[in-house]
N, C-alpha and C positions, 0 to 999 in steps of 0.2 A: 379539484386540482389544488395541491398545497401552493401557497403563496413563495413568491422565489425564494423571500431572507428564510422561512419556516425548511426548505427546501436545502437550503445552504447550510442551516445549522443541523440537519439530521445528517447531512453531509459530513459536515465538522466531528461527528462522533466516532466518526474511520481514524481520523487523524489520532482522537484522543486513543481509542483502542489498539492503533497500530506503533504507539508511544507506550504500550504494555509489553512489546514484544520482547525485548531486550531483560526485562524482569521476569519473564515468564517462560524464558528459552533459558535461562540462569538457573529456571527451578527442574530444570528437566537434567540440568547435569552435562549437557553438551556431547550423549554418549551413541542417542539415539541417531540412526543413518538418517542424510537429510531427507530421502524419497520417502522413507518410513515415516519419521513423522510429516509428511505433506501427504502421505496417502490419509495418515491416523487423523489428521488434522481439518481435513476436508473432506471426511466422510463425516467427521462429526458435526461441521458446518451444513451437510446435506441433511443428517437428522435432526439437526436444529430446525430445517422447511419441514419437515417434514412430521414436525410436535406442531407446527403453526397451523400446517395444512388439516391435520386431526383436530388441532383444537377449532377451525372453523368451520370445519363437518365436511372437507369437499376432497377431491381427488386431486393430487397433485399431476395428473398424467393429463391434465387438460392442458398443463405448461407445456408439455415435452413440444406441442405444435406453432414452433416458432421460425422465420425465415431462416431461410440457410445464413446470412448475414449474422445475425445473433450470434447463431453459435459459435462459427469463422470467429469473430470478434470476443467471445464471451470465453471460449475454452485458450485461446490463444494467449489470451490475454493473461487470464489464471495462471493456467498452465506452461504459456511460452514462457511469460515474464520470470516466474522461479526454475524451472529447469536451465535457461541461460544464465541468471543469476547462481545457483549454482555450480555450473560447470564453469564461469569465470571465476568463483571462490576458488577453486583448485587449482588456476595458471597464472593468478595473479594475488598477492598480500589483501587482506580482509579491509584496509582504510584505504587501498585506495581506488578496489572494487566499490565499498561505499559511498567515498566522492563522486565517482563516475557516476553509478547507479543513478543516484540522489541528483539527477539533473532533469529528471524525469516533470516537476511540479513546475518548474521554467517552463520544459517543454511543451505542457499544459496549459501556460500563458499564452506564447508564443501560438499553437499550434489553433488554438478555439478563437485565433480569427482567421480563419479558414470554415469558419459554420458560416450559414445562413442565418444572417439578423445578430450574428454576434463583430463585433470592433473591440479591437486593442487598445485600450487607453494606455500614455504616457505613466501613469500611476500607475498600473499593472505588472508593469513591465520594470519601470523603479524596484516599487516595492517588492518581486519576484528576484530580481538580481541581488538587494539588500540582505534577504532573507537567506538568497543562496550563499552569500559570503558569509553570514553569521553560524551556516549550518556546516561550513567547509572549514570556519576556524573551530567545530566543536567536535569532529569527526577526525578532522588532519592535524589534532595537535600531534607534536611530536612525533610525525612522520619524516620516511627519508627521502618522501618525492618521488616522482613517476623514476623507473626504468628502463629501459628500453627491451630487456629479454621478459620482458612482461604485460608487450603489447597485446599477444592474443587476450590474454586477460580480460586489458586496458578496453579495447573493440567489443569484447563478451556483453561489459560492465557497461558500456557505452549501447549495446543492443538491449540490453534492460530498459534502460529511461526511455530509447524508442517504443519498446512493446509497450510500457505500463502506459507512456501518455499517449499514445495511438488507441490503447484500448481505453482509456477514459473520455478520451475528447470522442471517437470513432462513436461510443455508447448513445452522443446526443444524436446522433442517427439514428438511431432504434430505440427514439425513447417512448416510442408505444406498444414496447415489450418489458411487460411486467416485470418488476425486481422477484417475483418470485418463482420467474425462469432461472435466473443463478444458480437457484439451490440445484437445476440440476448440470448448471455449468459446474458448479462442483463436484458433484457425484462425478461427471467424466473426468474431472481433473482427478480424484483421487484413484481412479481405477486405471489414469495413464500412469500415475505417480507411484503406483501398487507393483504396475507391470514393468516398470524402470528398476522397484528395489528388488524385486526377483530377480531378475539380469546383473545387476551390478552392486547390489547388497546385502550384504548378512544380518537376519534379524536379531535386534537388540531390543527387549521389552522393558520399559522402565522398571524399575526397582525401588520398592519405598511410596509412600501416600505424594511425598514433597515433587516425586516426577511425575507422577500421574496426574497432580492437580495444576502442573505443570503445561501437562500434554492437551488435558481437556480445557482448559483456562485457554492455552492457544485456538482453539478448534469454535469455542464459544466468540471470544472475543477479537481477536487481532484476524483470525483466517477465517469468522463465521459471522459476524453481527457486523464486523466492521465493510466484510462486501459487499454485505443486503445494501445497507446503508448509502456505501460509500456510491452505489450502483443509482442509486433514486436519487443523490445531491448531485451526480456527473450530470444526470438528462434532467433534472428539470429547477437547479438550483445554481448558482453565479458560479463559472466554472473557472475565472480566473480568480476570485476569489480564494477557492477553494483550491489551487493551484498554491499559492501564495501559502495556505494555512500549514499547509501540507509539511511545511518546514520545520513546522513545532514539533512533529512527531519522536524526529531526535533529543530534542531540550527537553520532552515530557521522556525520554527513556531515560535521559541521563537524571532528570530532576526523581523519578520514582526511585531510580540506584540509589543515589545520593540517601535520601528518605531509607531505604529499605538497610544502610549501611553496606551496600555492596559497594560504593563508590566515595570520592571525596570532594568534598565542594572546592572551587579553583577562580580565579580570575579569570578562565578562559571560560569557562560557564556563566559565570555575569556577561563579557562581553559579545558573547553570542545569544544570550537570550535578548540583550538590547538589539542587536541587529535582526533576531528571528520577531521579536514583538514589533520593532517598528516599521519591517518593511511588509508585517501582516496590515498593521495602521492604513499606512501609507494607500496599500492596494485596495483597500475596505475605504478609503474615502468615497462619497460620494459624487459628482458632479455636479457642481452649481446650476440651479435651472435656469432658463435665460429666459428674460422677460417675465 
């Protein structure tokens, strides 16, 4: 068994790789249908197990034998969480489906003391809220504010953060089902997300080396390394923690733009990487031992 902090930090590398996303959905062009690339995206994260599984000599089909639980939880999770994200992208503006969304890593606070043997520390919960304001002043600049002909949206965007942290927190339930059953939570996600763009999409195949290392660069990193991963830090690494870190992912998209010259550096990015670093601090203290 990996020790929790060792746990936590393979964890943390979902956060850095899902802080690629925004850079690497840029090189794709914005052209491709979204089911299309989440079919493309997630098959290629299922041949990612599936180099693992050859390169250690064994059968991946000893996975496929996991509780009905698992899967409920594993395909739902994948799978709900971007199809309603999706279809709230369409009935409601992109920042402030994002705000909403992005409440998801709180709800990860909040919700993992409801485990067995886990409590909500005062610092958790601080530091989660600090985090949330620093990532809502980096995602809602210069917006014009909620709506109201744009609540189905608003509710869509709002059922995201429920799915994602139901399926994260849910995971330390079943955490004596291997990270390398995912791969083939993915395989079903990409053959439900296959069966969505047939029905409601036209295909569009990238164009050019810059989309396709684009499309694979997703499927590798942000929707492939960053599951496994993100899967093994939920069940057996500090999960309010890692609730908390979750925040960075946006400061690490907007900081690679900036870098990569797709974006410009601003005072509203200093002031939100202060409130995303310190209210990561804050939740990452310790507790003094007694006695």
């Amino acid at each position: 068994m990996i020790p929790l902090h060792k746990a936590t930090l393979i964890g943390s590398v979902s956060i850095f790789l899902w802080g690629t996303l925004a850079l690497l959905t840029r090189m794709t062009g914005g052209a491709i249908p979204e089911f299309q690339m989440m079919a493309m995206t997630f098959a290629i994260a299922f041949l990612l197990m599936l180099i693992r599984w050859r390169g250690q000599k064994r059968s991946g089909l000893r996975y496929l034998r996991q509780p009905l639980a698992a899967w409920v939880i594993g395909v739902a999770g994948l799978f709900g969480y971007h199809f309603v994200y999706f279809k709230a992208m369409t009935l409601a503006p992109a920042v402030e489906v994002s705000l909403l969304a992005y409440l998801w890593p709180l709800l990860i606070v909040i919700f993992s003391a409801l485990l067995p043997g886990e409590r909500l520390r005062a610092v958790h919960l601080v530091g989660a809220c600090l985090a949330l304001f620093g990532c809502w002043i980096l995602i809602g600049q210069n917006h014009n504010g909620f709506q109201p002909q744009y609540l189905p949206g608003y509710l869509l965007a709002l059922l995201c953060a429920l799915i994602w942290s139901s399926y994260s927190v849910l995971s330390r339930l079943v955490k004596a089902v291997p990270t390398d059953a995912v791969g083939w939570f993915c395989a079903v996600t990409a053959v439900l997300a296959l069966g969505c763009h047939l029905v409601l999409e036209e295909t569009v195949w990238p164009q050019g080396w810059a989309q396709w290392v684009g499309v694979i660069g997703l499927g590798l990193g942000p929707v492939g390394i960053a599951f496994f991963t993100w899967d093994y830090g939920v069940k057996h690494g500090n999960l309010q923690l890692l609730g908390t870190l979750a925040y960075s992912a946006p400061l690490i998209s907007v900081v690679l733009l900036v870098l990569a010259g797709e974006a410009g550096a601003s005072w509203t990015l200093f002031y939100a990487s202060i409130a995303i670093v310190s209210g990561s601090f804050i939740a990452g203290k310790r507790p003094k031992s007694v006695g």
